[in-house]
C-alpha positions, 0 to 999 in steps of 0.5 A, a space after each residue: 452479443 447484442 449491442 446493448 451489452 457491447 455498449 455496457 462493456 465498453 463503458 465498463 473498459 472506460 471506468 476501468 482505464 479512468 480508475 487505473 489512471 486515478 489510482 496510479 496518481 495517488 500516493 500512499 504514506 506510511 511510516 514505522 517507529 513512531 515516524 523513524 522510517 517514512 515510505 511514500 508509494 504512488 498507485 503504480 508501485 513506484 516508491 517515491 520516497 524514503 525517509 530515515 530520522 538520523 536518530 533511527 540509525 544505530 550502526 550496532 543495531 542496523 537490524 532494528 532499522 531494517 525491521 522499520 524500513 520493512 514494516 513501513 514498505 509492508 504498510 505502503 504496500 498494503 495502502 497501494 493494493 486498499 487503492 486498487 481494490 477500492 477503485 476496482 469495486 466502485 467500477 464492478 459493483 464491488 464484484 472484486 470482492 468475491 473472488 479470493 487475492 482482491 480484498 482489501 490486505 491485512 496490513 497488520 499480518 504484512 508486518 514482520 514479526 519484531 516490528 513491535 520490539 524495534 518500534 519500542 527502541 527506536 521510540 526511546 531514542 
């Protein structure tokens, strides 16, 4: 390798480390059941927090709860991986996009199926 390229790669290990750093700092929101469940996840995957409005727990339906405690985590999650594959296009070129896993997820095939049914209970509380 000569040194012009030595230099180019290390210029594009920092952008790389910068981006990381950045993405790690942004913290994803999503929420299920019109607001029911509310998830917050930093770049890094750590949940933040979890909120449940009282009104969503119903002790002869926890299963409609745990269907909203999943859809919100899928949609956190999906925002969190959107961040990552963002970040890594802007220093790459969008390079990432090419190869198969890296574009950006779908989060409306993360949701579990009864998401919509659960969403319309807790909507009438």
């Amino acid at each position: 390798m000569n040194q012009d390229m030595l230099k180019q790669l290390a210029e594009m290990q920092e952008r790389m480390a910068k981006a990381q750093e950045e993405v790690e700092s942004r913290v994803a929101v999503a929420t299920a059941g019109g607001g029911a469940v509310t998830v917050e996840m930093t770049g890094d995957y750590k949940v933040k927090s979890l909120k449940i409005d009282p009104d969503a727990v119903d002790p002869e339906d926890l299963g409609m709860l745990e269907d909203l405690v999943i859809a919100a985590m899928n949609e956190v999650i999906a925002q969190v991986q959107a961040f990552h594959a963002d970040s890594m296009g802007s220093v790459t070129g969008g390079l990432d996009s090419l190869r198969p896993g890296l574009g950006g997820g779908d989060a409306a095939a993360a949701a579990p199926p009864g998401l919509n049914r659960a969403a319309r209970r807790a909507s009438k509380r």
